[in-house]
N, C-alpha and C positions, 0 to 999 in steps of 0.2 A: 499423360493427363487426360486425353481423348478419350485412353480405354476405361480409366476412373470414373469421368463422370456417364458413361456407356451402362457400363455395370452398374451406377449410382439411380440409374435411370429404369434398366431391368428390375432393381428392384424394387423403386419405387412403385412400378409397375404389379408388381407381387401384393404390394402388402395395401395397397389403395381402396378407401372406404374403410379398414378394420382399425378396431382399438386396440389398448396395450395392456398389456397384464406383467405386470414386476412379477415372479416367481421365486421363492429363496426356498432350498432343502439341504438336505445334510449328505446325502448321498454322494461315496466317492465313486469314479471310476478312470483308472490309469487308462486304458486303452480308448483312448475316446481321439478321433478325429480333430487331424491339426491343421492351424492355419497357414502353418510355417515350416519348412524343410525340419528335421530333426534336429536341434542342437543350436538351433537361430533364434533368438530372443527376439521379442519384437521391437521397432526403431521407434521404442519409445523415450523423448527427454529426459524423463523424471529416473533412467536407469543413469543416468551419468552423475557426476561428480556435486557432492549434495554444494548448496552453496555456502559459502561465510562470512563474517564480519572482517572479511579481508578482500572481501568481492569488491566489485566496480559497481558505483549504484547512482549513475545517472539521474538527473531530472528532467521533463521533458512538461515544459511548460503549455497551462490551457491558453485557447487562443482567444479567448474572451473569458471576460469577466464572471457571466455568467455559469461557463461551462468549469471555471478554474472553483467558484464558489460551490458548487457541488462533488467536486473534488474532493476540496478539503473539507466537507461534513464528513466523506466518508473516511479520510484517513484519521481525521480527527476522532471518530468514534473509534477506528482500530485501536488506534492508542490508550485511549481509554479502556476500554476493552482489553488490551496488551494488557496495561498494569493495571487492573484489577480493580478498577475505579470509575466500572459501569455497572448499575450508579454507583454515584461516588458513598462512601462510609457515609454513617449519619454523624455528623460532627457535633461533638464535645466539647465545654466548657475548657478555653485552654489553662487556666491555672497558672496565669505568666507569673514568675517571681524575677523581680529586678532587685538586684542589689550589688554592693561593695563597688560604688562611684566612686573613676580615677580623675581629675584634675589634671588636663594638661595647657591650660591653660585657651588656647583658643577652640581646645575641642573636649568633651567627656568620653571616657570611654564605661559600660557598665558590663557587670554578668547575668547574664539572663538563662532561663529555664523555661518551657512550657510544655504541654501536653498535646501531642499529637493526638494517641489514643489516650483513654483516661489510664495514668501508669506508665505511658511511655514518652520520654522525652525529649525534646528536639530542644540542643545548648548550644547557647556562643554568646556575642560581645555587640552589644548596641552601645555606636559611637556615632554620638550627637553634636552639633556646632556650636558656641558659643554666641552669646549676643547677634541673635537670628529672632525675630517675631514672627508670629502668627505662622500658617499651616506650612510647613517645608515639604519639598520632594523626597523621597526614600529610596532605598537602592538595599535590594535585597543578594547579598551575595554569597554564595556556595564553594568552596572553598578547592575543592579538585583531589587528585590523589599525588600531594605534595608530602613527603615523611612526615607524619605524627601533624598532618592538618593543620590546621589554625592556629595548631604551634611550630607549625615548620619555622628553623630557623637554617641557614644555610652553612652555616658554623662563618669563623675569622676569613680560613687561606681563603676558601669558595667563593665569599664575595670580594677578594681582593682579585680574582681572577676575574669574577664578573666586571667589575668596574675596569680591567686594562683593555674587557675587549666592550665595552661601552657598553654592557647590558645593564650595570646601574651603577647611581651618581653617589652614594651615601657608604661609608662602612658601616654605619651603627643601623640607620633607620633601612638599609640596605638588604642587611642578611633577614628581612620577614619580608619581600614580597607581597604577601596578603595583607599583613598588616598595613601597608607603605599607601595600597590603594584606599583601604574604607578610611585613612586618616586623609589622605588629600581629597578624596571625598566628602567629606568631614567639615574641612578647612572651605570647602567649596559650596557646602550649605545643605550637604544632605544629612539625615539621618539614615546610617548607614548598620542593615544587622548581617555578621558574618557569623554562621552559624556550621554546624558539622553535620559531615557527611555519618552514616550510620558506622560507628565502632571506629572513629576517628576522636581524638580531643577529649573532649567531654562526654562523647555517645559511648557511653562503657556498655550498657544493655545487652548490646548484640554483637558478636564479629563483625568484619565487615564482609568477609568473604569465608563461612566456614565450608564450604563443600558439601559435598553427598555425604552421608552419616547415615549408614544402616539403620545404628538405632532411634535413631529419628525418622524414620522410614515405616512407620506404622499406621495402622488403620484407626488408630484411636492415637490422639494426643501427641500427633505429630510435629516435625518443628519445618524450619524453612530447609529447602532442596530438596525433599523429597515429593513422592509422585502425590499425595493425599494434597501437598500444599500446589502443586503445577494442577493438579484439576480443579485447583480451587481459584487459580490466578495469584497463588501469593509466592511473592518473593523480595527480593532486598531491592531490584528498581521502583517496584509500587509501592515499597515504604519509605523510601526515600524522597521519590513524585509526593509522596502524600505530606510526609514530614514539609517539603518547599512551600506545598499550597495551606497548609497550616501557618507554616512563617510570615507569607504574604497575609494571612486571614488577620494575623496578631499584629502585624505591620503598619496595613494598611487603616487597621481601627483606631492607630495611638494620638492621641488629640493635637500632636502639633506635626502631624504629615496629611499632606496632599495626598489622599488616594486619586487624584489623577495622573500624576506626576511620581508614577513606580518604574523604576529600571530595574534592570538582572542583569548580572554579570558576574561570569568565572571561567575557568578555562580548564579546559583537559577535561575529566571527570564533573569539574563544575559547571565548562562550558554544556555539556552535555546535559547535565541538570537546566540551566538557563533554556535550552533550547524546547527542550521536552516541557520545562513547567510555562513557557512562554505559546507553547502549540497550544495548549488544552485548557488556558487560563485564560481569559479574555482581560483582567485588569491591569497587568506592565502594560508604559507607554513606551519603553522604549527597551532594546536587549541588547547585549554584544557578549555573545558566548565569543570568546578566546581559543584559537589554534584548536579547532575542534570538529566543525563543519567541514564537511567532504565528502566526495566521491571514491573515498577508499578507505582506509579501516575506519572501521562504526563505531570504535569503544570497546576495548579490550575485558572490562570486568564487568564481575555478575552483577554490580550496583549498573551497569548500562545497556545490559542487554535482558529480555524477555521474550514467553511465547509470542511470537503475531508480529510484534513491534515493526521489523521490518520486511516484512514479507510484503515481495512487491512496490516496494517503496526504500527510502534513503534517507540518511541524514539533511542531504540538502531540501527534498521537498518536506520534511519535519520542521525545519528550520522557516520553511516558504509559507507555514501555516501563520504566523506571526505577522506577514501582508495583511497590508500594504502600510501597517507600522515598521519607526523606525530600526532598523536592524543593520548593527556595525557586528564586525567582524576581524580576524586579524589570521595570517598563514604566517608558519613557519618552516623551517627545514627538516619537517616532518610529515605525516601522511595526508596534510593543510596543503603541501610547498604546489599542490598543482588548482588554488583555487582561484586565481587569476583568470584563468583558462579553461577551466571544467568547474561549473559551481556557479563561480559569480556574473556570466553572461546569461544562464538561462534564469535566476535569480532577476537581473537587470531587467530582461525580458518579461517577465513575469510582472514586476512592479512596473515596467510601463504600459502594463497591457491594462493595469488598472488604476495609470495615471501619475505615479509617484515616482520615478524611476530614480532621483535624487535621493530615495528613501534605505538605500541598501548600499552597503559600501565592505568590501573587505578589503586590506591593509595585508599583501604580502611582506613579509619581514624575513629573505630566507638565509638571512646572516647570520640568523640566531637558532637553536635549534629549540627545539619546544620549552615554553616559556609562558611568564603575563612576566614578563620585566619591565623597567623602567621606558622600554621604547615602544613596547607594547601599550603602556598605560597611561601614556600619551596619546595616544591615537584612542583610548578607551576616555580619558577626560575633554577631548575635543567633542567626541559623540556626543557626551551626557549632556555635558556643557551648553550645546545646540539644540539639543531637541528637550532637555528637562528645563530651558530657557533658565540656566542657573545663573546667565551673568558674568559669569570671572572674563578677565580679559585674556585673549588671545595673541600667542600661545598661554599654556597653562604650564607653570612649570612647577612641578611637584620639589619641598621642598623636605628636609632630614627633619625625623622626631625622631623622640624616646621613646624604644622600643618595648614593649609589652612583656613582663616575665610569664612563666608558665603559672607561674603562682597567682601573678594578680590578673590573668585570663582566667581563669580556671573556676567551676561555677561551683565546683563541690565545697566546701569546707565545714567545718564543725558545728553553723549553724543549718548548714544546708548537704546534708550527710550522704553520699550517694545510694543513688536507687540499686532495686535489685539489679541483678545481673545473673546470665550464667541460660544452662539447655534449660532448664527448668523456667526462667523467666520466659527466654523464647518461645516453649511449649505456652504457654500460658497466653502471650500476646496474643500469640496466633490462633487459639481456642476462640481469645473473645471479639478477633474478626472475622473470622468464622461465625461467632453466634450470631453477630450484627448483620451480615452478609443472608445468612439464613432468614433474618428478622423481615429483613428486606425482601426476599425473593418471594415469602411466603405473600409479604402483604400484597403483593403484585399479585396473585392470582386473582383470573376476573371476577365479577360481579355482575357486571351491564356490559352494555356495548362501549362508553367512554373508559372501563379499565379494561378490557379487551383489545381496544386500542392501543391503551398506554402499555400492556402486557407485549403485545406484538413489535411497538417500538423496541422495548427493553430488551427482551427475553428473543425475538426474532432478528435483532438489533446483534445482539450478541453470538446468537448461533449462524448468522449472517459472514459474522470476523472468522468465526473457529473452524467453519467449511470452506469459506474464503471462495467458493463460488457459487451462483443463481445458473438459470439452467440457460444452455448456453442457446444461441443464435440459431434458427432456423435457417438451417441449412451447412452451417457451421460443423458438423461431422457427417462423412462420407462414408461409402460400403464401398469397401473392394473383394469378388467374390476371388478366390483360388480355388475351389473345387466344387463340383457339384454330383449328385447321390440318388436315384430313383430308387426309394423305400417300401413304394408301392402304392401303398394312401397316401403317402407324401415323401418330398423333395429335403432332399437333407444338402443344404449350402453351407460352406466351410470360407470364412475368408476375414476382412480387417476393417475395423471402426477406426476410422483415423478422424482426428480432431487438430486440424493444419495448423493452427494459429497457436497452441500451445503443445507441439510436436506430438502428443499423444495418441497410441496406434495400440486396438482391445483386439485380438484375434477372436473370433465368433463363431458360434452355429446357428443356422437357420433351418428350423424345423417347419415346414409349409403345408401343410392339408390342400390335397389338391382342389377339394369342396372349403375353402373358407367360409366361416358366416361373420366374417366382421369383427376379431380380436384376436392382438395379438399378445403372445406371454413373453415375458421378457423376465428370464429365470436368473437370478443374481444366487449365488451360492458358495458359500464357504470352500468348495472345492473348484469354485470355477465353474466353466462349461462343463465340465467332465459330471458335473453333479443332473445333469438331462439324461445320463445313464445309468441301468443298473449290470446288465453285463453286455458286452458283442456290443450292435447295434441298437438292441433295443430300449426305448426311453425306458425311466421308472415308471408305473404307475400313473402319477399324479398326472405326468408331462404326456404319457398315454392317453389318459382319459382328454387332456384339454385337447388334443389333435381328433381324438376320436368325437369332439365337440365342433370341428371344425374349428378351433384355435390356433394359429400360429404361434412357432414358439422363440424365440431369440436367445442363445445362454452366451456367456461373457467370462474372459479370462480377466477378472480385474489385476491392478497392477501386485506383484507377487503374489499370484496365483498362476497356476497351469501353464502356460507358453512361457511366462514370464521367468520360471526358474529350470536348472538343470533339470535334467531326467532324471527321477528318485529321490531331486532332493527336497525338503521343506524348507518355506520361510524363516530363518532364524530370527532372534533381535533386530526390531528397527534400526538403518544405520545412524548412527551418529558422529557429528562434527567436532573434529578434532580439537580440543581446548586448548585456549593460550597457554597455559601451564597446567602442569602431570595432574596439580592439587584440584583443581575445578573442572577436571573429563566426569563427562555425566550431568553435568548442568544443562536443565534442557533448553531455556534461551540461546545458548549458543545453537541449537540447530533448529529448532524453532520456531526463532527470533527470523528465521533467514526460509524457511523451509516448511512445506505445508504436510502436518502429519499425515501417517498414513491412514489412518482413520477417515481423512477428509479427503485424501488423493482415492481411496477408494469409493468415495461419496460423489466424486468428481466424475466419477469412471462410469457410476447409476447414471449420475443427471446429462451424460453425454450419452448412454444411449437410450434416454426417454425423447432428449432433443433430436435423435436419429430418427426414431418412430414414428415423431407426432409431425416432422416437418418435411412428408413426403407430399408427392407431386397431388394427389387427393388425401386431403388430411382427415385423421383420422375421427370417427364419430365419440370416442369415448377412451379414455386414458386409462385403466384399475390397475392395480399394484398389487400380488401377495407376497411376501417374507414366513419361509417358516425358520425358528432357529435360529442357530449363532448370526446370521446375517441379518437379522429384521432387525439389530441398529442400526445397520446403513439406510435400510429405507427409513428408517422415521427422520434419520438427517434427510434424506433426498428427498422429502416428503413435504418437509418444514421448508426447502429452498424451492422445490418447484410449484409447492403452493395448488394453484388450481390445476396446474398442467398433468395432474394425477386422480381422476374423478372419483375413484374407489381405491381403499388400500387397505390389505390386511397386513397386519403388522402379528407373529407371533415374537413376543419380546424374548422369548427362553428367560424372562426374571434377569435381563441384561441390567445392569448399572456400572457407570463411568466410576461411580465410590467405590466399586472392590476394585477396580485394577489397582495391583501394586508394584507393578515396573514400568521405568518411565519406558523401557524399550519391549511391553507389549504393544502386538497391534492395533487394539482399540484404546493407549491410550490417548488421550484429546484432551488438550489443556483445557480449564474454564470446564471443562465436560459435567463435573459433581457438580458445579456454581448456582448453575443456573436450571435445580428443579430437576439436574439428572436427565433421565431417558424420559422420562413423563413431562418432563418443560417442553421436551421437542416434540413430541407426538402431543400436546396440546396446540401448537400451532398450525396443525391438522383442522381444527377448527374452521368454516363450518362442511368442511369435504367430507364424506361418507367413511368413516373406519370403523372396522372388527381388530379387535384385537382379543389374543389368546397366551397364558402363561400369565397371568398376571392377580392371579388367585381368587376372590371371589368377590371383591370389590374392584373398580375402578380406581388407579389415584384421581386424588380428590382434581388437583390440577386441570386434567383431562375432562372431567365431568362438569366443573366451571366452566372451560374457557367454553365447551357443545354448551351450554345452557347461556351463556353470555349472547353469544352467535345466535342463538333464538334457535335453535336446531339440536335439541336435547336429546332425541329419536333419533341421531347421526351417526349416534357412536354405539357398536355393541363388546358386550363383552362374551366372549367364550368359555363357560366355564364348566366344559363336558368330560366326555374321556377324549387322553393323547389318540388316540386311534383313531377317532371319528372326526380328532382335529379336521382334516385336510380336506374332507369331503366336505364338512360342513363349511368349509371357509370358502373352497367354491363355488359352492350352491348359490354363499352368499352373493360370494363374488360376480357370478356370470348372471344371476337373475337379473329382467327387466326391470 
């Protein structure tokens, strides 16, 4: 550790008083100078075992209020951001249709219909109380992945098994579960809507889980699971989230419910919906997701998992965002059985840190193995009962009804004829969130200083989740030299960028003029370090001339590039994480959801060694950036997160856009990447910092040239629009001039 910060120190020594220059070229060369013995990969984290929604996912509670409040904006906007719902759609007239009211005497039950998007429907069954006045409490509940949903029924023998081992008290009213709770709900004074999960019940529209699909896999008029819909953020959990908050929208408006007075509640799948619509919603007063919450598997299917969702984060602190409302909870003998003990104490902690600690409560149950049964839904009506201040007397004992046929649930019939269905519908949905999506991003482009603002929220808001890190802490990445090289003009040092706190270790070269004047180049390259060369020893050109300027020069193995793989071999396909079943491998939420693409880990790789450069012992007078080529998407991400820490930056884009990738397993894909404005949304957040930019034909996007003119710094930004050949020189000129 002595000789680390020794060496940390020597070179702080070196590069003191000068600025940075990003450098990107395309230039290969194998023989180039290692950090590392021959055949030793570097002891970087991110080469080990990718993570999954079978991982351990801790929560680690803020120690005030304060600091925990600032937390959860930011996990909250992930999620948002996860499923596809920053900002949220612009919402539509829902088109509710109620009809064919059943009489059961002290409760109704109806079928209801409505529009999520205009064309797409979200059904089930609003079951209202009898001889109840004025505004009632509502409970919006989601149904889980029970066979055939809201019409699960559990057949004869099943519930006669269930009731010997006490999981429920009824044969008749027994074998539906779902139905059993919104009636003694019902009974208890709410108006209660259970409605269906996408391609469950009534949701004929979509699958619920169709898979990867080639043919839906194109650049035009794509459908969900492919890469055109992951860069767009669309998938079956953000139409589902979306579908909840539309339920709630129609819910809460109906004239005899309390919108103060909303609970959620489901379990499995539903519970998972409860928890997610209850983080990002601020109107439930109270939740109890069911056997769901945990520290170990996340959610098995594509309806619960998304890019972003939980990276660096877990189900329980998802669940925590719902603080310091009430929130019941229930484990069973499933991957819930260890919430007692992992989950509900820092949860406890948590709510008494901001006063409430009364307010959280989970109910191991591990007799039973996953379930919302009868003893379950006990401890779910004592909740509601308390905090929806419903009144019934204690205990609550849920009593048999007449069970619900498939027929008289069911919303379709001859007057109400089912919607389309089928790829062709799906194509279609998905076009016209996409058109809205686009309607939206465009109008975000600045104007003035206050939508410049709001541009930077949204759109930097967003590119914020997708990189998943700001530049890191001064001082926070270290230099360990292994080898050193007298060149003649200059000192060639060969050694490793390590970044302690999230294991990360860049093998590097340092090219040093032994006359510096004051900047250093910090060469990012599609080939790695190796791109500082063009044969032997000697730099290219480019990296020539900036030494021969008295420039420093820094080149970097990012993560798979150069050191990082076999001798001769290339990067193949992105890894990905193994899917719960054979049918859903390929789905990119599952790795994702858990897993920071490599697009972003090599974004990570820029912004830790700009944080290297600029945080030496005399810091540096000035930061400049150039990218030529395939790599100048990375700088306009690292550009957009380090903000000012970058004073000048040439960006050539090569005509880069996140819309042509079409494999979810190239290396530039990045979910959300086409969503938000493309490569021009990001290099407008460049704004009001000095850039040249080149390849990008003979206008500006429009984007770009707003947000410099919003900024009041219209002369910021140039464009390039000469010969390739003269690129390089002219970019420097620009670059190094006073």
């Amino acid at each position: 550790m002595h000789l680390l910060r020794r060496r940390h120190t020597q070179f702080a020594s070196l590069l003191g008083g000068v600025a940075v220059v990003l450098a990107v070229a395309s230039v290969v060369q194998a023989d180039v100078p290692r950090a590392l013995p021959p055949g030793q990969k570097p002891a970087d984290a991110r080469l080990g075992k990718l993570k999954d929604l079978n991982g351990y996912f801790p929560f680690a509670p803020s120690e005030s209020p304060e600091v925990w409040h600032q937390r959860a904006a930011l996990v909250r906007r992930q999620l948002l951001v996860a499923l596809g719902l920053w900002p949220m759609p612009t919402k539509t007239p829902a088109n509710a249709v109620v009809h064919r009211l059943i009489d059961r005497g002290d409760y109704t039950v109806e079928c209801v219909f409505l529009e999520s998007f205009p064309g797409h429907f979200v059904t089930g069954n609003l079951y209202r109380p009898k001889g109840k006045a004025g505004r009632l409490p509502a409970i919006l509940s989601p149904h889980g992945h029970w066979s055939n949903g809201r019409f699960h029924d559990m057949g004869a023998q099943e519930i006669r098994k269930a009731i010997v081992e006490g999981a429920e008290r009824f044969e008749e009213g027994g074998r539906s579960p779902l139905q059993s709770r919104c009636v003694q709900l019902a009974r208890m004074g709410c108006v209660v809507f259970h409605y269906d999960m996408v391609g469950y019940g009534d949701s004929i529209q979509l699958e619920h889980r169709p898979g990867v699909r080639e043919h839906m896999n194109t650049r035009e008029n794509w459908g969900y699971f492919s890469a055109q819909a992951e860069l767009r953020l669309q998938h079956m959990m953000g139409l589902q989230t979306y579908n909840s908050i539309r339920a709630l929208d129609w819910l809460s408006e109906l004239p005899d419910v309390d919108a103060a007075r909303i609970g959620v509640t489901g379990a499995s799948g539903g519970g998972t919906q409860t928890f997610i619509l209850c983080a990002i919603d601020s109107r439930p007063a109270v939740a109890f997701p069911a056997v769901m919450v945990s520290t170990a598997m996340q959610g098995g299917c594509t309806c619960e998992n998304a890019c972003y969702l939980r990276v660096d984060t877990g189900n329980i602190e998802i669940a925590a965002l719902f603080a310091p409302k009430p929130l019941g909870m229930t484990g069973a003998d499933d991957w819930t059985r260890e919430i007692a003990t992992k989950g509900l104490p820092e949860l406890k902690q948590l709510y008494r840190t901001l006063g409430v600690e009364e307010l959280v409560m989970a109910k191991p149950l591990l007799h039973f193995g996953h379930n919302y049964n009868y003893v379950s839904r006990a401890v779910l009506y004592s909740w509601f009962n308390k905090h929806l201040k419903l009144g019934a007397s204690e205990p609550v004992v849920e009593e048999d009804y007449a069970r619900l046929s498939i027929a008289e649930m069911s919303v379709w019939d001859e007057k109400h004829p089912r919607p389309p269905r089928g790829e062709d519908y799906e194509r279609s949905l998905v076009k016209q969130i996409t058109e809205d999506s686009d309607m939206q991003m465009a109008a975000l482009v600045p104007r003035d200083a206050d939508s410049l603002a709001k541009y930077r929220e949204v759109m930097g808001g967003a590119v914020d989740v997708m990189v998943g890190r700001s530049l890191p802490a001064a001082g926070s990445v270290t230099y360990a030299k292994t080898a050193e090289h007298d060149r003649g003009d200059y000192v060639e040092q060969v050694g490793l960028l390590r970044k302690a706190d999230s294991e990360e270790e860049l093998p590097a070269i340092i090219l040093q003029p032994k006359e510096h004047k004051g900047t250093v180049a910090i060469w990012i390259d599609e080939a790695g370090k190796a791109g500082l060369h063009d044969t032997g020893e000697s730099p290219n050109a480019a990296v020539a001339r900036l030494l021969d300027a008295g420039v420093s020069v820094i080149g970097v193995d990012l993560l798979y590039q150069g050191e990082f793989l076999a001798d001769g071999d290339a990067a193949g396909e992105t890894r990905q994480v193994t899917a719960p079943v054979r049918e859903l491998q390929g789905y990119a939420g599952y790795t994702y959801g858990y897993n920071h693409p490599l697009f972003a880990q090599r974004v990570h790789d820029v912004l830790s060694v700009i944080s290297f450069a600029r945080s030496q012992e005399r810091a540096p007078r000035k930061v400049v950036a150039i990218a030529f080529g395939g790599a100048g998407r990375w700088l306009a991400a690292a550009r957009a997160q380090a903000s000012a820490g970058i004073d000048r930056a040439v960006v050539d884009t090569a005509g880069f856009r996140f819309a042509n990738v079409t494999s979810l397993g190239d290396h530039d894909f990045l979910p959300g990447g086409a969503k938000y404005l493309d490569l021009p949304g990001m290099l407008a957040l460049s704004a009001p910092q000095p850039l040249w930019i080149a390849s990008e034909g003979t206008q500006l996007p429009q984007v770009i040239t707003a947000a410099y003119q919003a900024a009041g710094h219209p002369d910021a930004v140039t464009l390039y629009t000469g010969a390739d050949d003269a690129k390089r020189a002219a970019a420097i000129d620009w670059l190094t001039r006073d």
